[in-house]
VOLOFI-354531 format. One record per residue (C-alpha): residue in one letter; x, y, z. Coordinates in Angstrom, 2 decimals, always signed. Example, Ala and Ser with C-alpha at 12.3 -4.5 7.8 and 13.67 -1.06 7.14 Angstrom:
<nodes>
+---+---------+---------+---------+
| r |       X |       Y |       Z |
+---+---------+---------+---------+
| a |  +12.30 |   -4.50 |   +7.80 |
| s |  +13.67 |   -1.06 |   +7.14 |
+---+---------+---------+---------+
</nodes>
This chain:
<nodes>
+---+---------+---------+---------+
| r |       X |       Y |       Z |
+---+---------+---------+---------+
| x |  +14.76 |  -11.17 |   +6.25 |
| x |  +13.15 |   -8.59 |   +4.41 |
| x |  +10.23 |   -8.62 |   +1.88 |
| x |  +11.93 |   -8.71 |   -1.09 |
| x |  +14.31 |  -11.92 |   +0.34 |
| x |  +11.12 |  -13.15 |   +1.33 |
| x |   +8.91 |  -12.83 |   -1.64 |
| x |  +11.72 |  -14.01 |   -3.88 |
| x |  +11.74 |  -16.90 |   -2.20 |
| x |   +8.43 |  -17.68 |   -2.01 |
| x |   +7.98 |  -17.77 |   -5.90 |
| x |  +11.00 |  -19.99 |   -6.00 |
| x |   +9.20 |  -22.21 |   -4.13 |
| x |   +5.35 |  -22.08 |   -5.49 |
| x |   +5.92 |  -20.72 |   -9.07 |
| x |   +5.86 |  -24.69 |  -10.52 |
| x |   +2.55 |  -25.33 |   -8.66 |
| x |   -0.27 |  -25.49 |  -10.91 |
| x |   -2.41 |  -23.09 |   -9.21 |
| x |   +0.05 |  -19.96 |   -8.94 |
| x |   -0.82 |  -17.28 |  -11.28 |
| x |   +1.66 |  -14.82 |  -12.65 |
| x |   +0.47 |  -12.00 |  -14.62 |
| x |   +2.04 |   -8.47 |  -16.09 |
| x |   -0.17 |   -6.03 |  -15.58 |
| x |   -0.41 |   -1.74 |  -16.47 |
| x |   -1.26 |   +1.37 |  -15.00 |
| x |   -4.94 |   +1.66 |  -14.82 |
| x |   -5.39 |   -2.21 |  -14.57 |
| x |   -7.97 |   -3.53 |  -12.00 |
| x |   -5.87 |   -6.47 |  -10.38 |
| x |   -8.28 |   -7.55 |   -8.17 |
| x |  -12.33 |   -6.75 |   -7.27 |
| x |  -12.98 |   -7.05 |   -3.93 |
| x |  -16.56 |   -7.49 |   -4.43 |
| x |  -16.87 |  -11.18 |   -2.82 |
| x |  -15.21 |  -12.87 |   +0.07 |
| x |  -12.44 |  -14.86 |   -1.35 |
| x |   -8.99 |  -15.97 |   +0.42 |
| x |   -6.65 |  -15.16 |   -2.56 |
| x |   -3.58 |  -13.49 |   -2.05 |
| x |   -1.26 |  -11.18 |   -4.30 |
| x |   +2.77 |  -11.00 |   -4.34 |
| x |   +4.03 |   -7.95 |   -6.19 |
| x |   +7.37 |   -8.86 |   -8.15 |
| x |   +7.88 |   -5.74 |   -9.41 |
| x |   +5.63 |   -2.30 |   -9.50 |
| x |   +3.37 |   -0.94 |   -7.30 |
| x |   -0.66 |   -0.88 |   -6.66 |
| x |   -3.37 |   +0.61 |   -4.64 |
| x |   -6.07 |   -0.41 |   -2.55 |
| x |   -9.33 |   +2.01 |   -3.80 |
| x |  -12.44 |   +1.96 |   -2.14 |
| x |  -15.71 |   +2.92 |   -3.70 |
| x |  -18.04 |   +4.83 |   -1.37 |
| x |  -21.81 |   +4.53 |   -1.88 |
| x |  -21.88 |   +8.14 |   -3.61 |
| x |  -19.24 |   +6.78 |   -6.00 |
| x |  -15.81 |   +9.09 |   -5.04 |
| x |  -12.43 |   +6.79 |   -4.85 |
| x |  -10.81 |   +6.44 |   -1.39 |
| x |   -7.17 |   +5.46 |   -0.98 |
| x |   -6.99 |   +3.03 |   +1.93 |
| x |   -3.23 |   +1.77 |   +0.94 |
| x |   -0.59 |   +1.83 |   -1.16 |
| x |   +1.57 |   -2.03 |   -2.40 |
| x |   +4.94 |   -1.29 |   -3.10 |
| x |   +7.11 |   -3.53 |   -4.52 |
| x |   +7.68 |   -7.03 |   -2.78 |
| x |   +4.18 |   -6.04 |   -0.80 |
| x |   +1.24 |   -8.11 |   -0.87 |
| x |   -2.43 |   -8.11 |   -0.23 |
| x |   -5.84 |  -10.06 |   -0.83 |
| x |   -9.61 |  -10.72 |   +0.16 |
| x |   -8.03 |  -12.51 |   +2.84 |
| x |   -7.31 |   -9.26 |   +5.08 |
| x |  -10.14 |   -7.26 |   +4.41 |
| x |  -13.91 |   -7.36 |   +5.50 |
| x |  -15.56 |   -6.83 |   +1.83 |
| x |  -19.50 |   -5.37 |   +2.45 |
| x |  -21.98 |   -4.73 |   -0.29 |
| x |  -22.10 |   -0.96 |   +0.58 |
| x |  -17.91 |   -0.89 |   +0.59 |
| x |  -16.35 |   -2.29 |   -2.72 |
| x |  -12.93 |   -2.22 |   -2.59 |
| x |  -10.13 |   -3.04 |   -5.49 |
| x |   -6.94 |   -2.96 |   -6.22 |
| x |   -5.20 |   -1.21 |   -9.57 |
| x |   -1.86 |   -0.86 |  -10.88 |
| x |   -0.02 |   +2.38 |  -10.38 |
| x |   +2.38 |   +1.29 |  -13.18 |
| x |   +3.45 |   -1.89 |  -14.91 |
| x |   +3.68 |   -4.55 |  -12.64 |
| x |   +3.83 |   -8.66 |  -12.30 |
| x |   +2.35 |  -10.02 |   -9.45 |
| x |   +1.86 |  -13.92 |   -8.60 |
| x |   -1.64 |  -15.13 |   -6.74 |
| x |   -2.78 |  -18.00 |   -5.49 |
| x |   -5.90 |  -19.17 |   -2.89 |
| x |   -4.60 |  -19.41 |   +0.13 |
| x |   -6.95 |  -22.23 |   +0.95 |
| x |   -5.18 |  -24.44 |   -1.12 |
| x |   -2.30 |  -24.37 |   +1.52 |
| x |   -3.76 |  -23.44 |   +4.97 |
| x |   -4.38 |  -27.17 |   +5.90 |
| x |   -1.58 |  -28.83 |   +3.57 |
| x |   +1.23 |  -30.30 |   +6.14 |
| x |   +3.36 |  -29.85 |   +2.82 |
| x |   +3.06 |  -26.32 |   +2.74 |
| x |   +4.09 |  -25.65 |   +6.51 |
| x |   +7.36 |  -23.67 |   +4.84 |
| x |   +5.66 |  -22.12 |   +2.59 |
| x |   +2.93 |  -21.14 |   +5.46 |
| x |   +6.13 |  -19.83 |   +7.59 |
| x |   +7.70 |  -17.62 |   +4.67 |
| x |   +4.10 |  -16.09 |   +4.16 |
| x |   +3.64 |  -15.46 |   +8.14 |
| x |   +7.40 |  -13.56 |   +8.14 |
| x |   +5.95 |  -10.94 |   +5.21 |
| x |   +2.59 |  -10.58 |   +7.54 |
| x |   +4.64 |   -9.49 |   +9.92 |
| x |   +6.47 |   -6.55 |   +8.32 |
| x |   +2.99 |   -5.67 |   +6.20 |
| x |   +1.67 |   -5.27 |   +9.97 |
| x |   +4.35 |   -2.90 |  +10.53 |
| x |   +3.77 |   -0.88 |   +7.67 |
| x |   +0.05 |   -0.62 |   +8.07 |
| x |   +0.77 |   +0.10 |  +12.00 |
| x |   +2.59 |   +3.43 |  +10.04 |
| x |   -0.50 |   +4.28 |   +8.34 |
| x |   -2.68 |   +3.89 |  +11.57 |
| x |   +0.08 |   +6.06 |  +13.31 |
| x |   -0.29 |   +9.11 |  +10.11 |
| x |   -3.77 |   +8.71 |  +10.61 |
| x |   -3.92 |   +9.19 |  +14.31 |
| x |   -3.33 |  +13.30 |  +13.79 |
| x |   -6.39 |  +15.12 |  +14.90 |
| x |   -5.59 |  +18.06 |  +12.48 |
| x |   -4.49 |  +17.81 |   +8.51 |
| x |   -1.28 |  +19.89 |   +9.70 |
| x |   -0.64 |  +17.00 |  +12.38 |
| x |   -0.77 |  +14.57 |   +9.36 |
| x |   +1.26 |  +16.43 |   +7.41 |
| x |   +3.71 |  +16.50 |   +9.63 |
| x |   +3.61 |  +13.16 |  +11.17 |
| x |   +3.78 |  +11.94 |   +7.59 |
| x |   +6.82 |  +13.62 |   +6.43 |
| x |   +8.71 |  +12.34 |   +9.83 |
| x |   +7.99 |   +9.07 |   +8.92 |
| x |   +9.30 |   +9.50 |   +5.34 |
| x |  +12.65 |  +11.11 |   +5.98 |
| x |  +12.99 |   +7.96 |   +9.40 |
| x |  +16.12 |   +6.85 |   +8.69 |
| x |  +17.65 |   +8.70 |   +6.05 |
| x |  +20.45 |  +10.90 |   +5.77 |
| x |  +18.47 |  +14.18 |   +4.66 |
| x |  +15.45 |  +16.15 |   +4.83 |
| x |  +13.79 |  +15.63 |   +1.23 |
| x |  +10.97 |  +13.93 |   +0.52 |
| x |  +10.05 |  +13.00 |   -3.40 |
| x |   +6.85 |  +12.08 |   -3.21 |
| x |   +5.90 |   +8.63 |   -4.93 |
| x |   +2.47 |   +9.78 |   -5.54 |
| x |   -0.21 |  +12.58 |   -6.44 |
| x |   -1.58 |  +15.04 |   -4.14 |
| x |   -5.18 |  +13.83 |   -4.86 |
| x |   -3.75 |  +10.49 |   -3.77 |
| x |   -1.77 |  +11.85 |   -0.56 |
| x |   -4.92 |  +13.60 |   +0.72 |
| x |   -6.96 |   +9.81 |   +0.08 |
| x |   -4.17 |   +8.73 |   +1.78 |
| x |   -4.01 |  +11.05 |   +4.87 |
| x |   -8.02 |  +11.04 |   +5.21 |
| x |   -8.37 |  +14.58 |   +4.48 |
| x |   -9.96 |  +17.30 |   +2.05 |
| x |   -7.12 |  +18.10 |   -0.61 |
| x |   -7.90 |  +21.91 |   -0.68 |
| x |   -7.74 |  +21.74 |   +2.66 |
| x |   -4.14 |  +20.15 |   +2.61 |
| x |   -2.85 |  +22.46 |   -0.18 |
| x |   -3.77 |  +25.47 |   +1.82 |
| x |   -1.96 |  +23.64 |   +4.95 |
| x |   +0.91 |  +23.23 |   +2.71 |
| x |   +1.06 |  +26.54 |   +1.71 |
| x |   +0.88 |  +27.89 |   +4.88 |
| x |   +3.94 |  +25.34 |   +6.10 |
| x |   +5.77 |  +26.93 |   +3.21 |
| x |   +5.01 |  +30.20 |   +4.73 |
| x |   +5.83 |  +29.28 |   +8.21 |
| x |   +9.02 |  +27.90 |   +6.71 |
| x |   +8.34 |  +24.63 |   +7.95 |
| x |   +9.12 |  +23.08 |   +4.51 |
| x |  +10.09 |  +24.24 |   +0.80 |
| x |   +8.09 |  +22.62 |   -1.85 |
| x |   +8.94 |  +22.15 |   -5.86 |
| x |   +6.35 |  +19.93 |   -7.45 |
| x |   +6.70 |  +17.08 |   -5.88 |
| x |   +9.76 |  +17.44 |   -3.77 |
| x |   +9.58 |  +18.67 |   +0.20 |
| x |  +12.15 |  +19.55 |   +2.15 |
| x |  +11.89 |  +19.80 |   +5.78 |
| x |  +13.41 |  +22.81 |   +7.24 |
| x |  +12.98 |  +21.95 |  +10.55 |
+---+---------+---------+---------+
</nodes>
């Protein structure tokens, strides 16, 4: 099944417990602080989120974006003094949470325990994409190994990007003047066309 089955189903089956939490939240919101180790974990119904780290000198790092039917949590993440970490709201969004300690050792939560270990899986798979982006030694390589993932398994070249370049160059680990120039110069090499926020891959 994919996420979205998945999820769905999951708040079928825990939204009537009395310690599931549903809230709406907006862009801007901070949905979660990861300031203490805690084993809660988020659901995303609808919207879309990202995980920010704060460095010591104060700058905001992108470590990953939650799209809809993702999840995430203090559960997955070593949280240090000298790293705070938190997640906000990229839009308006309802997510469901829960502490996952409540149900780790509950024999009447071994479904529930399954559903949750089938959207670990795919979550793996999507963060083994990220590791895989990140893996190019030059911001060109990222570039490009980045927009090959995006257009995997689609009919056409064109990218629409679901986020801002200050957020794609957090995301891709690199300096954004640095990546504009690189853009520009794929442009140039006809590599891609860019309007705005749309790439097309001319190659």
């Amino acid at each position: 099944m994919d996420n979205k089955e998945l999820v769905h189903n999951l708040y079928l089956a825990m939204k009537k417990c009395r310690f599931v939490r549903t809230r709406n939240y907006v862009k801007g919101d901070v949905i979660a602080n990861y300031i203490v180790n805690r084993n809660y974990v988020y659901f995303i119904l609808s919207g879309s989120a990202n995980l920010i780290r704060i460095t010591r000198y104060g700058e905001d790092v992108l470590l990953e974006k939650y799209e809809e039917y993702d999840f995430f949590g203090e559960l997955f993440h070593n949280v240090t003094l000298n790293n705070e970490m938190r997640v906000v709201a990229r839009n308006k969004c309802t997510i469901f949470s829960f502490d996952f300690d409540i149900i780790r050792n509950d024999d009447k939560y071994l479904s529930i325990l399954k559903l949750i270990l089938e959207i670990t899986t795919n979550r793996i798979k999507k963060m083994n994409t990220h590791t895989e982006i990140l893996s190019g030694k030059t911001t060109r390589d990222k570039l490009l190994i980045f927009f090959n993932i995006s257009v995997r398994n689609k009919f056409n070249k064109v990218i629409e990007l679901d986020m801002t370049y200050t957020e794609l160059a957090s995301y891709l680990n690199v300096d954004r003047s640095s990546m504009m120039r690189e853009l520009s110069q794929l442009s140039k090499d006809r590599f891609i066309n860019r309007d705005k926020r749309t790439i097309e891959l001319l190659y």
